[in-house]
GUMI-289434 format. One record per residue (C-alpha): x, y, z. Coordinates in steps of 0.1 Angstrom, whole numbers, plus 5000, padded with zeros to 4 digits. Layout:
% residues N
XYZ
...
//
This chain:
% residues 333
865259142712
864259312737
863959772742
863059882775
861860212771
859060402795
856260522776
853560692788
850360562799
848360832776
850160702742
848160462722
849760582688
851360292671
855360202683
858260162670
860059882687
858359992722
859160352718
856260572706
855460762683
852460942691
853461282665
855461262633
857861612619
855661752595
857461872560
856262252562
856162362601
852862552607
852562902622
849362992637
848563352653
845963632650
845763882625
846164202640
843564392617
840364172621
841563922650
840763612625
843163292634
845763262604
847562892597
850762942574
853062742564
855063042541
858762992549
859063402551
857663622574
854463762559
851063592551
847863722540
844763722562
842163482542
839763722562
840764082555
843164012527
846364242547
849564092548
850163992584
853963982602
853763572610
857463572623
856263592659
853563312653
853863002677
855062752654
854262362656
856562112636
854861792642
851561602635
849761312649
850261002637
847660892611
847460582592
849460752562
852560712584
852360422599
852160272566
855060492553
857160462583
856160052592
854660112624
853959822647
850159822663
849659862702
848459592720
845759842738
844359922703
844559562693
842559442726
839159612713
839859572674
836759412666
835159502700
832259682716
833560082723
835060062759
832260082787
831560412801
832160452839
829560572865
832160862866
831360932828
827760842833
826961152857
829161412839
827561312806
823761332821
824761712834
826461852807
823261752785
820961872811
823262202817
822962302778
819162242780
817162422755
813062442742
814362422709
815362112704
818062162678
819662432689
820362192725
821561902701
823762202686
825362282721
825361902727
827461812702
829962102704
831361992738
830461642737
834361592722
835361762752
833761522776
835161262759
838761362760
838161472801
836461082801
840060932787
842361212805
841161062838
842360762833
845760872821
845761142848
845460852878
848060612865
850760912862
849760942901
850460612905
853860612886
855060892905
854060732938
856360382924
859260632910
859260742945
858161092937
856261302957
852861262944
850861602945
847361692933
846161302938
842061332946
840461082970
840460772941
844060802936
845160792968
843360502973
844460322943
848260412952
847360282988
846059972977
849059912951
851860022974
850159733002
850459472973
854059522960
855059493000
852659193005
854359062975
857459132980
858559322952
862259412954
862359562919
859659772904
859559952868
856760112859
855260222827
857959972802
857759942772
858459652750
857859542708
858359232694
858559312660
858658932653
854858882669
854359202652
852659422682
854159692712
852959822740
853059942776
853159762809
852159932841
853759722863
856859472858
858359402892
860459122907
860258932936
861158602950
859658372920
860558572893
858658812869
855558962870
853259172852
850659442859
847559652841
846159902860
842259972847
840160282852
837360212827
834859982845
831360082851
830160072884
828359732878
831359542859
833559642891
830759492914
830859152891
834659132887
834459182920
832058892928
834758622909
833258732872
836058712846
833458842815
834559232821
837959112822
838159002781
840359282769
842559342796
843158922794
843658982755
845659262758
848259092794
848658792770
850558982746
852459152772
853858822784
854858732749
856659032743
858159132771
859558712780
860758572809
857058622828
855958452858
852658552870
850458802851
847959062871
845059242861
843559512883
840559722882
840660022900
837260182918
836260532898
833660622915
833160962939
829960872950
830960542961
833160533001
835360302982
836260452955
839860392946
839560052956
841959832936
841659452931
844459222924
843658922897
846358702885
845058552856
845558172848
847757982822
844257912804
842858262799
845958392785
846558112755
842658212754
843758582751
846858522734
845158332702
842358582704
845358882700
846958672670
843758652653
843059022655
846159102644
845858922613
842759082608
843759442615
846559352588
844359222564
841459492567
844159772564
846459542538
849159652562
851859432573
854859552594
856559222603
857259172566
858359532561
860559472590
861759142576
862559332544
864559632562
861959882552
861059972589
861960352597
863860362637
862560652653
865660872646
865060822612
861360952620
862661252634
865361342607
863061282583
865961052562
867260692559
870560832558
871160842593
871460492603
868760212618
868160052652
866459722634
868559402649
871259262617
//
């Protein structure tokens, strides 16, 4: 069974069935706005119009507050709703913390040095409160330069790209003609609720020999690029983890392609993307490797979606969305 849906590159939330499901209805829609009296932020989730500020203690109009209905996903609704794991999160279950690029490196040593202070607390105080900040900037930049690169393959006009982007879309565009590629999908996704695990693949193109299969990668430091680079496949583990369980689930697969892209400003190259197909041998490697982790992210969590799925007890994503059972599944008979 196969459902070829484009997801985007920023979703790791758990899937259902390839399609993902990165923010769940919540029950009570919440309305957030400022009090008018004493300006402090008010969350309500009062079905009338009026709530009273926990500040000033006046009753606030709240029927012109911007009102959000959904929620991330957490693990309370995967287990309710029998979501299937990605194979992005399942790569580094049990992993090291992904390495942080030179990119990273240099904005992290000048925002510390940029909230310096004699006190030493008070600059671990401004440390931490943007730290999170960083850190979603650090994951944004990866997401942000594969949607360049998707709109380059969609045949869009690409605007906004920096130096690295161009580069990478450059480098990609002068492989899929080297190669041949007479179709090209980007960003499909595909769950196998059988092997238990979704996810999304960058490229899936077709040429003359069939099938194959693509990850970009933003996340190498400066030095793992260098010794990829240099014929080193050690940097490589968790993208050859992750590519082996794309072949599974998505079938029919030929060849299967790794490649690390250059983030680096201060580096002439920067952009520079490699192209690694990856052998028979470091996939089953990969591929047992995924199994394993699967069973333990099942066992530590006491979670198991291929047997609610079995059962029927698996939620389709318009159930999600309705909030009800009642209105029909997209599980195979």
């Amino acid at each position: 069974m196969e459902h070829k849906i484009i997801i985007p590159e920023s979703v790791h939330a758990y899937t259902y069935l390839g399609e993902p499901v990165p923010e769940v209805p919540l029950k009570n829609p919440v309305k957030t706005g400022a009090c008018l009296s004493c300006g402090e932020v008010i969350k309500s989730t009062n079905k009338g119009d009026r709530a009273k500020c926990p500040k000033c203690k006046v009753k606030v109009d709240i029927s012109t507050f911007a009102v959000r209905q959904t929620t991330p996903t957490t693990t309370r609704h995967f287990r309710k709703y029998g979501l299937f794991p990605s194979a992005s999160r399942l790569a580094q279950y049990g992993e090291m913390d992904i390495e942080f690029t030179n990119w990273y490196e240099t904005r992290l040593a000048n925002f510390i040095m940029e909230q310096y202070h004699p006190n030493r607390d008070i600059w671990w105080k401004r440390v931490k409160g943007g730290i999170e900040d960083l850190k979603n900037e650090f994951a944004d930049r990866g997401s942000q330069i594969h949607g360049w690169i998707q709109q380059a393959l969609e045949g869009e006009v690409v605007t906004g790209a920096d130096a690295t982007g161009l580069r990478a879309i450059e480098d990609i565009q002068g492989w899929i003609r080297a190669g041949g590629y007479y179709s090209v999908r980007p960003e499909q996704g595909y769950c196998d609720p059988v092997v238990g695990i979704g996810g999304t693949i960058d490229f899936d193109g077709e040429c003359a020999t069939g099938i194959d299969i693509n990850d970009w990668k933003t996340k190498h430091s400066k030095s793992s690029f260098e010794a990829i680079k240099e014929g080193n496949r050690k940097p490589l583990w968790k993208a050859i983890k992750q590519l082996s369980t794309y072949k599974v689930i998505r079938g029919g697969v030929n060849r299967v392609f790794v490649s690390p892209i250059r983030v680096d400003e201060e580096h002439p190259d920067t952009g520079e993307t490699l192209f690694i197909e990856l052998t028979q041998s470091e996939l089953d490697k990969g591929y047992r490797a995924m199994q394993a982790a699967l069973r333990a992210w099942e066992t530590d969590r006491d979670y198991y979606p291929r047997e609610m799925y079995e059962n029927g007890e698996c939620w389709s994503l318009a159930q999600i969305v309705a909030g009800t059972k009642d209105v029909g599944t997209d599980q195979a008979a």
